[in-house]
C-alpha positions as a Markdown table, in Angstrom:
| # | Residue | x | y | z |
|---|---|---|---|---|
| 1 | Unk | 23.1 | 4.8 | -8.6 |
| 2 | Unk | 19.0 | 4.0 | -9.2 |
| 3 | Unk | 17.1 | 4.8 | -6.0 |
| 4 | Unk | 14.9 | 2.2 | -5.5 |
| 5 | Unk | 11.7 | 2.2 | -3.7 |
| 6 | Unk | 9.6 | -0.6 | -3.0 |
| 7 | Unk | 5.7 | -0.5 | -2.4 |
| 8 | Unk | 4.5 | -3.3 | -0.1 |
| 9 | Unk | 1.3 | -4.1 | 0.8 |
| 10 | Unk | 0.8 | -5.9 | 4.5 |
| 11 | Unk | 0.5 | -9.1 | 5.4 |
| 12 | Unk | -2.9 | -11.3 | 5.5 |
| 13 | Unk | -4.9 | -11.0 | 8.5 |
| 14 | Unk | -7.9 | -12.8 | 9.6 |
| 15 | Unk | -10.9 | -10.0 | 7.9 |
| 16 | Unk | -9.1 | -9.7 | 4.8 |
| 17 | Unk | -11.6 | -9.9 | 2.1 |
| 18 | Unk | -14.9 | -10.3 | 4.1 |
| 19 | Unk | -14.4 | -7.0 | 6.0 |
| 20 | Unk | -13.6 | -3.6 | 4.9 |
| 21 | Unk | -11.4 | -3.1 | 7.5 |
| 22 | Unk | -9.9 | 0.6 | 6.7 |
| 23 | Unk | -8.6 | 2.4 | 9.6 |
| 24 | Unk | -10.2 | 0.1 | 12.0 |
| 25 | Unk | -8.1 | -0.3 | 15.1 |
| 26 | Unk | -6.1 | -3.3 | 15.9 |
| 27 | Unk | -6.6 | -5.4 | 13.4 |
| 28 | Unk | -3.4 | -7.8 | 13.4 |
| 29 | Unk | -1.5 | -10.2 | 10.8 |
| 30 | Unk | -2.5 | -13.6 | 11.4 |
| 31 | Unk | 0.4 | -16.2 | 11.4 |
| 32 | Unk | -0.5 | -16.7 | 7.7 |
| 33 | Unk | 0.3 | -12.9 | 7.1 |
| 34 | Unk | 3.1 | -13.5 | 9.4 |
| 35 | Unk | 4.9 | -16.0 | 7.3 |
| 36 | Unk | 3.6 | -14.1 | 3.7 |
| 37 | Unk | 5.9 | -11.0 | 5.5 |
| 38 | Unk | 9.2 | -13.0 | 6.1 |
| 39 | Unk | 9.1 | -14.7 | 2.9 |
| 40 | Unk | 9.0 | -10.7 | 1.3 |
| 41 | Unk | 12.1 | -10.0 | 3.4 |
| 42 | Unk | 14.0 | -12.8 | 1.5 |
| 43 | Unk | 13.8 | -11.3 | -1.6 |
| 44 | Unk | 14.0 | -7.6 | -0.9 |
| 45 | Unk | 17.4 | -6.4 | -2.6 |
| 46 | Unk | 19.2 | -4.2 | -2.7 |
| 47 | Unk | 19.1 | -4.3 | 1.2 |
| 48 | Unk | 17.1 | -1.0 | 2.2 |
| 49 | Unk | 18.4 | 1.9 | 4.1 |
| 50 | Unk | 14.8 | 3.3 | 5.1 |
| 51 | Unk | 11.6 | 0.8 | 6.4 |
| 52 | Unk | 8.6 | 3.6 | 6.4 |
| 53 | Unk | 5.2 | 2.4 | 7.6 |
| 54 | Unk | 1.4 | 3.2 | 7.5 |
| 55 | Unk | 0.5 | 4.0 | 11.2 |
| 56 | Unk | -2.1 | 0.7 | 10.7 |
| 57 | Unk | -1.4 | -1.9 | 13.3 |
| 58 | Unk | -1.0 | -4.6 | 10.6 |
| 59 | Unk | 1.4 | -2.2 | 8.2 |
| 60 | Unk | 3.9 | -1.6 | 11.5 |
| 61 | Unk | 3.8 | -5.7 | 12.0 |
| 62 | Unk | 4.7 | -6.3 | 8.6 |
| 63 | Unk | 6.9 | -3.7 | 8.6 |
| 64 | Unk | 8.9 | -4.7 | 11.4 |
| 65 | Unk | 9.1 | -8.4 | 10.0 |
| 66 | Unk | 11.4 | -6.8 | 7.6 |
| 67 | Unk | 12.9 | -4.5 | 9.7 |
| 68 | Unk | 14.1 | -7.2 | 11.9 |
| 69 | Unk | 15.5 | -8.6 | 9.2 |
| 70 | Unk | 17.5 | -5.8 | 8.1 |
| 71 | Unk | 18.2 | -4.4 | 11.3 |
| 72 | Unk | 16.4 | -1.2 | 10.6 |
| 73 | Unk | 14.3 | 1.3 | 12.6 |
| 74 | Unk | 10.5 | 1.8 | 11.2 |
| 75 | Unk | 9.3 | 5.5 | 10.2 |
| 76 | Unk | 5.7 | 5.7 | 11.0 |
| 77 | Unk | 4.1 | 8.2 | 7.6 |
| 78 | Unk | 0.8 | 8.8 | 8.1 |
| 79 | Unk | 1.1 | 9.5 | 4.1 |
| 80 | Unk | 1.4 | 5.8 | 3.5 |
| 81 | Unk | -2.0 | 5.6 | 5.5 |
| 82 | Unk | -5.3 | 3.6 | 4.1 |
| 83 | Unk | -8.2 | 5.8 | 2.6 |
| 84 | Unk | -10.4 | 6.6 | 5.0 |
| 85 | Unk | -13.2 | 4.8 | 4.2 |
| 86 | Unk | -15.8 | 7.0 | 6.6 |
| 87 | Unk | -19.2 | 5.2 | 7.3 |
| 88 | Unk | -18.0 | 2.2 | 5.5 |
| 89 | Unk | -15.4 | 1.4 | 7.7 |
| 90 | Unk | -16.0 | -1.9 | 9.4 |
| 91 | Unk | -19.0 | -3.3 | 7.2 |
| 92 | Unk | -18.9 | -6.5 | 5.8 |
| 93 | Unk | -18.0 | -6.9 | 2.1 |
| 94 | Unk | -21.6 | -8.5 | 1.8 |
| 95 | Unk | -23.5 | -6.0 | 3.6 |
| 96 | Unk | -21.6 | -3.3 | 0.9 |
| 97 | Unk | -22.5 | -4.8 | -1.8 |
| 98 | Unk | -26.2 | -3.9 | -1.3 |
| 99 | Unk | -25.3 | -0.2 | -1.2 |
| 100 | Unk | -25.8 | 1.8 | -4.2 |
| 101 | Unk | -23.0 | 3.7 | -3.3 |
| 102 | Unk | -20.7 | 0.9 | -2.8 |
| 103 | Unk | -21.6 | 0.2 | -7.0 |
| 104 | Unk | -20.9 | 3.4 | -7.7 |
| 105 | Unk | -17.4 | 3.8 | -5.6 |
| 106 | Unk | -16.3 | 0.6 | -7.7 |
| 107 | Unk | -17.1 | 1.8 | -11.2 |
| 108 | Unk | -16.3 | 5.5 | -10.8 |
| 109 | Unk | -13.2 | 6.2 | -8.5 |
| 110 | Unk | -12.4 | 9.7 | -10.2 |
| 111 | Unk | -16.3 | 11.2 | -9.2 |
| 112 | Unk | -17.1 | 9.3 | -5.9 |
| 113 | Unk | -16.5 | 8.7 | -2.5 |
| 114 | Unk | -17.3 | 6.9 | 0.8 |
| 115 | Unk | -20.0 | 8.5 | 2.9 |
| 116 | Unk | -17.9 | 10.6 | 5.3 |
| 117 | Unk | -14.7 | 9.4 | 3.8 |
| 118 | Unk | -12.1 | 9.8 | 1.4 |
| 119 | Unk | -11.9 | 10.8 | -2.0 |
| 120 | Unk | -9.2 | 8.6 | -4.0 |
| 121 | Unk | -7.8 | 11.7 | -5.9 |
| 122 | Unk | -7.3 | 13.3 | -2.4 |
| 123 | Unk | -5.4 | 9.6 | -1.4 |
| 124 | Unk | -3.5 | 9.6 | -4.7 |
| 125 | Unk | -1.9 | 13.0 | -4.2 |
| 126 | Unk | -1.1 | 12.4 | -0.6 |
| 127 | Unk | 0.9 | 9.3 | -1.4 |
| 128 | Unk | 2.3 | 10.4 | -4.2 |
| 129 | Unk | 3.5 | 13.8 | -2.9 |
| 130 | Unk | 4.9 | 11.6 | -0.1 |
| 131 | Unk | 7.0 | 9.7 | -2.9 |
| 132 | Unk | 8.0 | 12.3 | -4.9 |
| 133 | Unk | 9.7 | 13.5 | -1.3 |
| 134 | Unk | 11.3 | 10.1 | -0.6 |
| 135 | Unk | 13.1 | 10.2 | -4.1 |
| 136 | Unk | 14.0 | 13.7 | -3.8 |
| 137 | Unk | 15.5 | 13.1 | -0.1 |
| 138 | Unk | 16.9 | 9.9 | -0.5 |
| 139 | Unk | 19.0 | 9.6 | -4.5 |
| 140 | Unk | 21.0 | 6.2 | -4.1 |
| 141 | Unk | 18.9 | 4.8 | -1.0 |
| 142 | Unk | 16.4 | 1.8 | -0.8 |
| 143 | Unk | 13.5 | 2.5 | 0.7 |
| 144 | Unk | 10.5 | -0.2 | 1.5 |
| 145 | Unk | 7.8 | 1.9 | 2.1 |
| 146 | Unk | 4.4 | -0.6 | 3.8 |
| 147 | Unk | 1.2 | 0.1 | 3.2 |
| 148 | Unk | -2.2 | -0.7 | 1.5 |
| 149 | Unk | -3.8 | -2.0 | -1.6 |
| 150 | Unk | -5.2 | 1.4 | -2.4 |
| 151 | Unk | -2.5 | 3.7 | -1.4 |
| 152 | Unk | -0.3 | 1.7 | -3.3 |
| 153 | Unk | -2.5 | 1.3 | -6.3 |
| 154 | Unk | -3.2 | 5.2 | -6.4 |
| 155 | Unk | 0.4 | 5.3 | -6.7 |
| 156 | Unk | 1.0 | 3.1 | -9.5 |
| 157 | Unk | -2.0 | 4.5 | -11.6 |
| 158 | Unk | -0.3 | 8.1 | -10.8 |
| 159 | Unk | 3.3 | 7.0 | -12.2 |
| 160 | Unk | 1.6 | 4.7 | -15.2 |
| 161 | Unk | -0.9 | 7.5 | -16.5 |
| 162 | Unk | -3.9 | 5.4 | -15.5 |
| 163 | Unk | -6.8 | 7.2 | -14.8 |
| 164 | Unk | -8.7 | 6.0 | -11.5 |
| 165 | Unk | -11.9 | 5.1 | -13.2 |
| 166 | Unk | -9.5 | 2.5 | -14.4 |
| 167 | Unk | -8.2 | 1.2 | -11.4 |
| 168 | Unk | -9.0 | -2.5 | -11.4 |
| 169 | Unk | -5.7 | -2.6 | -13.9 |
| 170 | Unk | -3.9 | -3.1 | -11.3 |
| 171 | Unk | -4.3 | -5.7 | -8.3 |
| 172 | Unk | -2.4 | -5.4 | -5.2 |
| 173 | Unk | -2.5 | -8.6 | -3.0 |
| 174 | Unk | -1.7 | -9.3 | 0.5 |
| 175 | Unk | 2.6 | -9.5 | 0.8 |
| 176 | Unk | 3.0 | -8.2 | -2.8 |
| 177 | Unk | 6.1 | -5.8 | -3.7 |
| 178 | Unk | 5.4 | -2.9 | -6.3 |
| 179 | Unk | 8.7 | -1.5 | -7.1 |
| 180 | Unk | 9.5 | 1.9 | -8.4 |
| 181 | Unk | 13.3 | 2.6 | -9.8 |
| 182 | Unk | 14.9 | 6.2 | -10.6 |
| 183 | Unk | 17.6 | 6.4 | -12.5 |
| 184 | Unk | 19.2 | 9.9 | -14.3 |
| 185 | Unk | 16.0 | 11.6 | -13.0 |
| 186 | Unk | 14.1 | 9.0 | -14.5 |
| 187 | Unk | 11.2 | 7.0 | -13.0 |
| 188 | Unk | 9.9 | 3.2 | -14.0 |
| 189 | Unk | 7.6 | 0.9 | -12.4 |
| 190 | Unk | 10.1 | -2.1 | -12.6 |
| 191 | Unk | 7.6 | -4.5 | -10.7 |
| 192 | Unk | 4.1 | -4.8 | -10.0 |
| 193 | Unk | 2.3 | -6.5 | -7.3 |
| 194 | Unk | 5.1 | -9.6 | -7.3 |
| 195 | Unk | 4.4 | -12.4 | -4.9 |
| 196 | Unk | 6.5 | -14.8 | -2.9 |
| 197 | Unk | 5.3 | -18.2 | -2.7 |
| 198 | Unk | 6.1 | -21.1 | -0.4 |
């Protein structure tokens, strides 16, 4: 039996793409994000054994959208956690795009990182040591695993031999489900960033 594992990426809240938000505290789905999260739940299948969770307020909303659904407890990993963005945290998308460094972070992932923050091959092997321990502990299960665009990216890149420099190959939007499938000690990405649509 395949062990699945499903990457989601949280629901839409009310900064999303004009703030770089990071590990700020409290920020919430809005009722848009809300909806996005319940939708996900209706096509989730097989039905999961395990709901894990970044320990970000709006990852532990969406994940427990889902686990109502399923009537499952939530796991809070701080492996499935966002990058740390550092000094960046909180700053307006516009307000980045003036910095230098901002340029470089989004044309050279493998050599940069955030002032005080994060480097992506540092979040890459975190979340992927994280899900190389998921399939070993769990053969057979379903596990949803909720998180963020670039945990969940630096996951995909890792199990598709992308390098990072490369990583706008892959988009990861609000409510999306990247799904991972092992089979015969076998790994394939059998989904990437699928959405759910009114």
């Amino acid at each position: 039996m395949a062990t699945i594992v499903h990457l989601v990426r949280h629901g839409h809240h009310a900064l999303l793409g004009r703030t770089l938000c990071g590990r700020m505290k409290g920020i919430a789905l809005d009722d848009l994000g809300s909806q996005e999260m319940a939708r996900c739940a209706d096509v989730i299948e097989p039905r999961p054994t395990l709901i894990q969770s970044s320990p970000q307020r709006r990852c532990m909303q969406s994940a427990c959208i889902l686990a109502a659904r399923f009537g499952l407890p939530i796991e809070i990993v701080p492996a499935l956690d966002e990058l740390d963005y550092g000094e960046w945290t909180g700053r307006a998308f516009e307000d980045l795009g003036r910095d230098p460094q901002w340029s470089s972070w989004n044309t050279q992932r493998e050599a940069s990182r955030p002032p005080g923050g994060e480097c992506m091959r540092s979040l890459q092997r975190r979340v992927v040591s994280h899900l190389e321990q998921v399939r070993s502990d769990h053969g057979g299960d379903t596990i949803v695993a909720v998180s963020h665009a670039e945990p969940i990216r630096a996951a995909l890149l890792h199990y598709s031999r992308i390098e990072l420099d490369d990583f706008l190959a892959i988009e990861i939007d609000p409510a999306s489900i990247s799904t991972l499938s092992v089979e015969n000690g076998e790994l394939t990405i059998t989904g990437i960033n699928q959405r759910v649509f009114a």
